[in-house]
TORKOL-4160 file (C-alpha; in steps of 0.2 Angstrom, whole numbers, padded with zeros to 4 digits, m for minus):
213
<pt num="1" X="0000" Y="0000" Z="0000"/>
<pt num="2" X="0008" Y="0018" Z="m0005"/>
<pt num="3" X="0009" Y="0031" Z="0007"/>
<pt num="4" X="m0005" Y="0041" Z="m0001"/>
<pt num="5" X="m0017" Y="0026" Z="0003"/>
<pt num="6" X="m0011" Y="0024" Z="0020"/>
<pt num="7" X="m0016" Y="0042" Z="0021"/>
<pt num="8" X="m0034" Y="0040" Z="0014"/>
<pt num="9" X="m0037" Y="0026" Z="0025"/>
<pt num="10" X="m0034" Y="0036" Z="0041"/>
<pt num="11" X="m0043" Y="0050" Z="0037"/>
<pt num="12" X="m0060" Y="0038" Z="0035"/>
<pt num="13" X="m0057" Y="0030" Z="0051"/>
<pt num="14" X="m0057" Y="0046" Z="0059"/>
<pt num="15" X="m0072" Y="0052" Z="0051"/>
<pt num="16" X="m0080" Y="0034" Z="0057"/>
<pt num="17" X="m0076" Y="0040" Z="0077"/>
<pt num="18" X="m0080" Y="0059" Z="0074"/>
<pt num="19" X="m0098" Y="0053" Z="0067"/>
<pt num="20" X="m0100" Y="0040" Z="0081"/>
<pt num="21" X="m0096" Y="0052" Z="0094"/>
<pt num="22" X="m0108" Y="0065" Z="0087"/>
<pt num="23" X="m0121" Y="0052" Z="0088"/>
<pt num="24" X="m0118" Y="0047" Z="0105"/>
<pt num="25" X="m0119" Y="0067" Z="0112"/>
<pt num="26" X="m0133" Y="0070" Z="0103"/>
<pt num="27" X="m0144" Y="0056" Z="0112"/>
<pt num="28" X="m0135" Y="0057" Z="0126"/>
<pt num="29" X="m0141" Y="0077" Z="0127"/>
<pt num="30" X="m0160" Y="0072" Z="0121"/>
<pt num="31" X="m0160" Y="0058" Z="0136"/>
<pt num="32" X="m0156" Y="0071" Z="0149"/>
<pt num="33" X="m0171" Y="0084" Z="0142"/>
<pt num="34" X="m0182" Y="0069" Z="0143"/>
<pt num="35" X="m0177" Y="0063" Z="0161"/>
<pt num="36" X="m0180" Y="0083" Z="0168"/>
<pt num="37" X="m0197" Y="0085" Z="0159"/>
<pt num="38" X="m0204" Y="0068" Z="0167"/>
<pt num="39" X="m0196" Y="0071" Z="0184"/>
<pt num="40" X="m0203" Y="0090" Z="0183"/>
<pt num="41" X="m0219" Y="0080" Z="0176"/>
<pt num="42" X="m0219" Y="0069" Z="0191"/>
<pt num="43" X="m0218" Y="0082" Z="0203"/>
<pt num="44" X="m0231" Y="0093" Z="0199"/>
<pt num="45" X="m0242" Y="0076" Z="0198"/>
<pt num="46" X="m0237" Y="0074" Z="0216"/>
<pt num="47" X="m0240" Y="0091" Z="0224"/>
<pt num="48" X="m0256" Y="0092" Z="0235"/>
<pt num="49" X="m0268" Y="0105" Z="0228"/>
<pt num="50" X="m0270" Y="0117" Z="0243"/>
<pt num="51" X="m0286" Y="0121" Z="0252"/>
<pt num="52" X="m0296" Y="0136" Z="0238"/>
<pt num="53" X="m0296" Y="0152" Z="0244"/>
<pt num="54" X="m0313" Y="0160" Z="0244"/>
<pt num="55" X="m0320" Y="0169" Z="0228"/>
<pt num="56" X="m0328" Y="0185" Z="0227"/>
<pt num="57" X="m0328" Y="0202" Z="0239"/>
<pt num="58" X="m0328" Y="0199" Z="0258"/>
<pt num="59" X="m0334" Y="0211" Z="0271"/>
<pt num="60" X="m0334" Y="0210" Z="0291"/>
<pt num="61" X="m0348" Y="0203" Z="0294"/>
<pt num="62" X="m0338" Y="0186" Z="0283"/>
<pt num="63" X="m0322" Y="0188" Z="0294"/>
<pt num="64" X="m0333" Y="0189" Z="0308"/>
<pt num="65" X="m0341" Y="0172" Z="0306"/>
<pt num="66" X="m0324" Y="0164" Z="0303"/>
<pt num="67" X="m0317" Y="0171" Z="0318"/>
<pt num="68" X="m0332" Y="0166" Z="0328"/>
<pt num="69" X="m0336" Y="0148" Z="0319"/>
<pt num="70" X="m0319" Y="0142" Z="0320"/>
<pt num="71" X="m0318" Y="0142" Z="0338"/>
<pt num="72" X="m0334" Y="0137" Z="0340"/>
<pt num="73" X="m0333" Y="0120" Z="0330"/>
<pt num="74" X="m0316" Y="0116" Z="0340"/>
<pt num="75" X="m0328" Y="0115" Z="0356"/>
<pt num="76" X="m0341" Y="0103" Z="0347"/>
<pt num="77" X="m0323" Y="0094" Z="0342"/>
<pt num="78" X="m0319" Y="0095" Z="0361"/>
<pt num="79" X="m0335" Y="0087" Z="0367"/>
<pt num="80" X="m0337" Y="0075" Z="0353"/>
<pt num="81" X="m0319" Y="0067" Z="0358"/>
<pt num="82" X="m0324" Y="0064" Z="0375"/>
<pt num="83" X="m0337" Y="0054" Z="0369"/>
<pt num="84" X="m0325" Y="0036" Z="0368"/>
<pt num="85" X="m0319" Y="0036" Z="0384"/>
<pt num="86" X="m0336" Y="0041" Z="0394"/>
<pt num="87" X="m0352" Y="0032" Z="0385"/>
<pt num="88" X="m0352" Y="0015" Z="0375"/>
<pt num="89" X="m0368" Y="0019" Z="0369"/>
<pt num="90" X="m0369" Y="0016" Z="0350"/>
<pt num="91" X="m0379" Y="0030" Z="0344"/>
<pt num="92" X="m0369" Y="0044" Z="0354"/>
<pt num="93" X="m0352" Y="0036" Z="0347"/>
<pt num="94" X="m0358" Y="0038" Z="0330"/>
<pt num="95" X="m0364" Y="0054" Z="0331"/>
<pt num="96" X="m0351" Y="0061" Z="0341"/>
<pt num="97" X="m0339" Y="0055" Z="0325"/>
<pt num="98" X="m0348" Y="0063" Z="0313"/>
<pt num="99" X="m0347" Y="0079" Z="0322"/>
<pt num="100" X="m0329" Y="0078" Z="0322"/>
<pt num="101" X="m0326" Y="0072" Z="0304"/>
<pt num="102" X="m0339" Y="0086" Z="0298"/>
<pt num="103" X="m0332" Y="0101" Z="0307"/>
<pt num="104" X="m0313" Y="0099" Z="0308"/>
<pt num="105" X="m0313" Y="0102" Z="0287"/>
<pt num="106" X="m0322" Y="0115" Z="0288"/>
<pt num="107" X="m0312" Y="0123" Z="0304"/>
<pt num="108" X="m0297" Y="0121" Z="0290"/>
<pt num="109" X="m0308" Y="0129" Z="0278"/>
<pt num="110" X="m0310" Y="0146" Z="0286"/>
<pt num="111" X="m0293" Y="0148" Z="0292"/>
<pt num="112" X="m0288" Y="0147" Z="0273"/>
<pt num="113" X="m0300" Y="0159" Z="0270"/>
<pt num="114" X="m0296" Y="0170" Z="0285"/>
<pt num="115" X="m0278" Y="0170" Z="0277"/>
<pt num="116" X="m0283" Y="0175" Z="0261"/>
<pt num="117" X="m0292" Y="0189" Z="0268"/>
<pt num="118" X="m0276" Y="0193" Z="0278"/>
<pt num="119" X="m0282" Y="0192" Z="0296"/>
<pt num="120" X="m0281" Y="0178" Z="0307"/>
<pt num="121" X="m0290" Y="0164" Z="0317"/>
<pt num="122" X="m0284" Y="0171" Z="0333"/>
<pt num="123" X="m0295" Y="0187" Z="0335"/>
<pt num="124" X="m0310" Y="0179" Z="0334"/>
<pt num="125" X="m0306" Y="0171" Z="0351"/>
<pt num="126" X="m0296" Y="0156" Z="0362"/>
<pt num="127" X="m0292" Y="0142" Z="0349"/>
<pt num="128" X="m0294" Y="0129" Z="0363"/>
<pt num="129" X="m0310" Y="0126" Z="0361"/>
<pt num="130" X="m0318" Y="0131" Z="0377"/>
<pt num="131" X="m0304" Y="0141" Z="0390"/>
<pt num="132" X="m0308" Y="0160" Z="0387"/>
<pt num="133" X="m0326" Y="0160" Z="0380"/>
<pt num="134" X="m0334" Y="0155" Z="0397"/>
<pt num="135" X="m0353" Y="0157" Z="0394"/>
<pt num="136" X="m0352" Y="0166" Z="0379"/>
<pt num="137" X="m0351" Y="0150" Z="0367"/>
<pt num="138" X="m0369" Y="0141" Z="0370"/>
<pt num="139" X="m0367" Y="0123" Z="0379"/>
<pt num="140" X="m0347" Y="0126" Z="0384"/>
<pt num="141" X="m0345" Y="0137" Z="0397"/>
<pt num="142" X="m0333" Y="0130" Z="0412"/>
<pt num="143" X="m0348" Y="0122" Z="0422"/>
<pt num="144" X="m0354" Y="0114" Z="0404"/>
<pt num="145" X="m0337" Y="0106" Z="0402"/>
<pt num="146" X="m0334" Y="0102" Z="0420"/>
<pt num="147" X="m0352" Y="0092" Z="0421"/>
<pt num="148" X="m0347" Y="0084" Z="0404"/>
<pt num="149" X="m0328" Y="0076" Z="0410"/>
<pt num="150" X="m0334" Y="0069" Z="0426"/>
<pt num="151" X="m0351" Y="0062" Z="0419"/>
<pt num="152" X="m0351" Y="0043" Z="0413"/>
<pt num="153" X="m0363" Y="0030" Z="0405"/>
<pt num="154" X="m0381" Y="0037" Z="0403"/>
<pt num="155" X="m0376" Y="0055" Z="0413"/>
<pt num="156" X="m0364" Y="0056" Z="0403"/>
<pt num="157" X="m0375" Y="0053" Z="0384"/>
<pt num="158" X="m0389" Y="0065" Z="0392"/>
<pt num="159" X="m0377" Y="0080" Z="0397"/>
<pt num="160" X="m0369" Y="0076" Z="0380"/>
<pt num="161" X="m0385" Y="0080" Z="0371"/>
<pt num="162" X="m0392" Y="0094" Z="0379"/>
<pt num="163" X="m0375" Y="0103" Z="0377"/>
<pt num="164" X="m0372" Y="0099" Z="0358"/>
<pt num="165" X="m0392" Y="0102" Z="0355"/>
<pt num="166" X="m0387" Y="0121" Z="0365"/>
<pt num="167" X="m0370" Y="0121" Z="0354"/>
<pt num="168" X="m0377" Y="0118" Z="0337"/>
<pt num="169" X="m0390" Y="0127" Z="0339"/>
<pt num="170" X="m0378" Y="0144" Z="0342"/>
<pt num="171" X="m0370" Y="0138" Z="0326"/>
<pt num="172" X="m0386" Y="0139" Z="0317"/>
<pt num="173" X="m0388" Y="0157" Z="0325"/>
<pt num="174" X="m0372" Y="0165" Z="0318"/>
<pt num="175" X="m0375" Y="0156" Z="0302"/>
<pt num="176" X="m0392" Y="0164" Z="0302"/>
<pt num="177" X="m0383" Y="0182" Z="0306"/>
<pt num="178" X="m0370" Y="0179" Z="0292"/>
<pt num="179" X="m0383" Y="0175" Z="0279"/>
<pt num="180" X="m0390" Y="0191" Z="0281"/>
<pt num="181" X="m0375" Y="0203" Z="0285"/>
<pt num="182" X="m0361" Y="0196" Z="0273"/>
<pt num="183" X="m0356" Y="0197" Z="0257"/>
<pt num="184" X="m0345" Y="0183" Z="0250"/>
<pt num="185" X="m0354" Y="0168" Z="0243"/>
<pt num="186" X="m0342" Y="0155" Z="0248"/>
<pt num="187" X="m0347" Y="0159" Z="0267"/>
<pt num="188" X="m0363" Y="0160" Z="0264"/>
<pt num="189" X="m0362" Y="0144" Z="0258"/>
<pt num="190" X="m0354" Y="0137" Z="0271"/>
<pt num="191" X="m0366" Y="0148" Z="0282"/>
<pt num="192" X="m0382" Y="0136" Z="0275"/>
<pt num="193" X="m0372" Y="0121" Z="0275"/>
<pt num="194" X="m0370" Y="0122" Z="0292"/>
<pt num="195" X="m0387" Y="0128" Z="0297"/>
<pt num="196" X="m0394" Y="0112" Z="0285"/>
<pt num="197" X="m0383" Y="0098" Z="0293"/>
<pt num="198" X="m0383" Y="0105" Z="0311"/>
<pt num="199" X="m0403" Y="0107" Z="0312"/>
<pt num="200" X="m0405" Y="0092" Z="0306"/>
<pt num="201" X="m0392" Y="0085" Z="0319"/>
<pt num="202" X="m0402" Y="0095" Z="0334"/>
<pt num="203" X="m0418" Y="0084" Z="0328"/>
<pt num="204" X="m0408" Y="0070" Z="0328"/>
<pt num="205" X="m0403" Y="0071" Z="0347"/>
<pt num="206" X="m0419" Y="0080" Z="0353"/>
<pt num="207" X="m0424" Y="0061" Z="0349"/>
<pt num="208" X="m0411" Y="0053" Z="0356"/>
<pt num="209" X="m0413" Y="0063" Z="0371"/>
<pt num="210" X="m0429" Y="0054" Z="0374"/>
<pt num="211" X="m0420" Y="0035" Z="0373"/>
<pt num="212" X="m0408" Y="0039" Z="0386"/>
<pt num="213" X="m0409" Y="0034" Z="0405"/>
């Protein structure tokens, strides 16, 4: 083979690597874009929507009622969990966990909404559930919850529904004032949501009241 051959021959070798290794960045490139967009993909799937802040124009009369309702609902919550530990009557047990599954969304709820407005739970009163309010939340001042802790068996499901049937119905009377005096739609839905579901749950006890010993 002549010099000029030998020549030839390397120079397509070389072309046969560059072209190889052009390939191989190329993919290698397109692989990397593909692996960020699934992982950015992935993560987006993965991120918990967060509770909606409310729609429309708000007044004080709406920052009011949250203030008011959050509070309120923690002592329903209160009550209902003593519930396990002090009665083993079925239809008190059931009730008492409805309460708490219904209310402690919608606690979470109006504290989104609160901070949308850019105000806060804590003004509208002791976040405790009962300590602070004294008689001014119906069916949990200090003697209400006293009477409720030491009470057991059939006291215990009686002072339990006269309480919550006092309590709910408070809850139906600031929804009531809310209806007419605020102005945003999402709390006044809320505001007849919790007048529908808590009426009803007063009819519901006014008739257990009568099964109890």
């Amino acid at each position: 083979m002549t010099r000029n051959h030998l020549v030839v021959a390397a120079l397509a070798v070389m072309t046969t690597v560059l072209t190889a290794c052009g390939g191989d960045t190329d993919h290698g490139t397109d692989h990397g874009t593909s692996t960020n967009a699934s992982t950015s993909t992935s993560s987006a799937q993965s991120t918990t929507a967060p509770v909606a802040a409310p729609s429309g124009e708000h007044n004080d009369a709406d920052i009011t009622f949250a203030q008011g309702m959050i509070p309120h609902h923690e002592g329903a919550i209160v009550m209902a969990r003593l519930a396990p530990s002090r009665t083993s009557n079925a239809q008190i047990l059931d009730l008492a966990s409805r309460i708490e599954k219904a209310q402690d969304p919608e606690i979470k709820t109006m504290t989104a909404w609160l901070n949308a407005w850019g105000t806060s739970a804590e003004q509208g009163g002791s976040h405790d559930g009962h300590d602070g309010h004294g008689s001014s939340m119906p069916g949990m001042s200090d003697e209400d919850t006293a009477r409720l802790e030491a009470a057991k068996g059939a006291d215990f499901d009686r002072a339990f529904l006269e309480l919550m049937i006092e309590h709910h119905q408070g809850a139906v009377d600031m929804s009531t004032t809310l209806l007419g005096s605020g102005r945003n739609a999402d709390a006044k839905k809320l505001a007849e949501q919790i007048i529908s579901a808590q009426q009803a749950e007063i009819t519901e006890m006014e008739g257990l009241l009568k099964t109890v010993g």
